[in-house]
N, C-alpha and C positions, 0 to 999 in steps of 0.2 A: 459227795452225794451220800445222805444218808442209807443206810439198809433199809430193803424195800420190807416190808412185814409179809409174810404169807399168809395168806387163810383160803384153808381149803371148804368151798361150800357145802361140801359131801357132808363133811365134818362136823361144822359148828356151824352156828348160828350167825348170821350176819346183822352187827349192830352197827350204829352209826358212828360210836368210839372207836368200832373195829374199822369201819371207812377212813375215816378221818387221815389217820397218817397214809392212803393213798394218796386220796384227796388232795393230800398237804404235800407228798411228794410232785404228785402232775400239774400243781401249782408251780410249786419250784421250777420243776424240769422248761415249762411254760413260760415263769418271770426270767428265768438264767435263758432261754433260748430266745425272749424278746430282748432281753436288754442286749445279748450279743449282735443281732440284728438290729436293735435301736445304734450300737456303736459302729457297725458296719457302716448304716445306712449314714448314721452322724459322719462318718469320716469320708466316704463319697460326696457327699451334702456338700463337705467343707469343699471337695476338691472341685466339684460342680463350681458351688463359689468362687474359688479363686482363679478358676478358669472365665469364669464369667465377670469376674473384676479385669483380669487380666485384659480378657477382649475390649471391656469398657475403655481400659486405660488407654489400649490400642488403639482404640475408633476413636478415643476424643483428641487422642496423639494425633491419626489421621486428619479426623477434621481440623486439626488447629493448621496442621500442613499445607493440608488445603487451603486451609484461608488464607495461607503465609505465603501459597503462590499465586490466588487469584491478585490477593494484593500487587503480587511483585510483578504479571502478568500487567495488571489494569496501569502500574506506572511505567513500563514496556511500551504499552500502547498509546499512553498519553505522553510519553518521551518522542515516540516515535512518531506520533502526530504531532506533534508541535514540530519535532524536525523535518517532517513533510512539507508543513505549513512555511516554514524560514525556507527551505529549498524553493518552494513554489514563489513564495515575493521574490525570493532573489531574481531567480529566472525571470520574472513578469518585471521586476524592473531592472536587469540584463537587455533583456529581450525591448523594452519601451528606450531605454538606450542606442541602445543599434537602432532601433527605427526611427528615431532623433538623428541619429551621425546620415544614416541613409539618407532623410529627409532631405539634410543640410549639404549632402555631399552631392546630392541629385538637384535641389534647386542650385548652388555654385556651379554645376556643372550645363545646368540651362542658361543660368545667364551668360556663361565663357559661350557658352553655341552662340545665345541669340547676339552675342559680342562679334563675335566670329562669324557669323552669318553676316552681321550690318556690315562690318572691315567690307568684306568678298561683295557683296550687293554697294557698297561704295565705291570698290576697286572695278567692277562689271561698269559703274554707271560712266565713271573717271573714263574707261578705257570705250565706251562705247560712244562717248563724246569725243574722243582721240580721233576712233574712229569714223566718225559723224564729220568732223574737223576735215579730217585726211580726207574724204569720197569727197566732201563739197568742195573740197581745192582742186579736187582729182576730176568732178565733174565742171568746176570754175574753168580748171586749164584745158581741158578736152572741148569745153563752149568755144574757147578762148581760137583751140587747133580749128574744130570745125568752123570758126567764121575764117580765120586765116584761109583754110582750105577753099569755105565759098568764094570768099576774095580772090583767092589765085583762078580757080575754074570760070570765076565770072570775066574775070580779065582775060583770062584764056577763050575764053569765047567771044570775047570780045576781038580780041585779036584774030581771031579768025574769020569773022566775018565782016 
């Protein structure tokens, strides 16, 4: 920094020449205190910047992440629905199989009854015609006793009187 000039007002006369290299110093003092503040504020400026590129990079980092798991999320869910979808046909046609075997094992199983019923309702009819058979001989021969029987009583009374 230059020496500052003195002038005392008491003294001498104050000219504009005489001003001047104030002037010219509180200029100075002025442009060297801006520019040191111009470089301060430049060099935060910068660091604002690069803080702020920084965050940018980070956020478009993020969102790309993002995107890279909604992605991988949406083929999760579309994996996982189709394999819902393959579970659910198998089962519906598991399940329409077994109701097939059922069907086929429950009508098989009516015809062996109503087989098995006609047998038993044949063997009933056999056996009540047996029995039909046997009382008509059973009530032929008992006809048969009781005329014997009137015969002998008729005789017998016959003979007695």
């Amino acid at each position: 920094m230059p020496n500052k000039p003195h002038i005392d007002p008491k003294k001498e006369v104050i000219t504009r020449e005489k001003l001047d290299p104030f002037f010219e110093n509180i200029k100075n003092l002025i442009v060297s205190t801006a520019k040191g503040t111009e470089n301060a504020m430049m060099r935060k400026m910068d660091k604002v910047g690069n803080n702020i590129s920084q965050l940018q990079t980070a956020a478009t980092e993020h969102t790309r992440m993002i995107k890279a798991l909604d992605t991988k999320i949406d083929g999760v869910r579309t994996e996982l629905s189709d394999k819902i979808d393959g579970v659910r046909t198998e089962l519906k046609d598991e399940i329409q199989g077994v109701r097939t075997e059922l069907k086929e094992e429950i009508q098989s199983t009516r015809t062996e009854l109503k087989e098995e019923i006609q047998g038993v309702r044949t063997e009933l009819k056999d056996e009540m015609h047996k029995m039909e058979d046997r009382l008509s001989d059973k009530l032929v021969g008992n006809a048969a006793r009781l005329d014997d029987h009137e015969i002998r009583l008729s005789s017998l009374e016959s003979s007695r009187t």
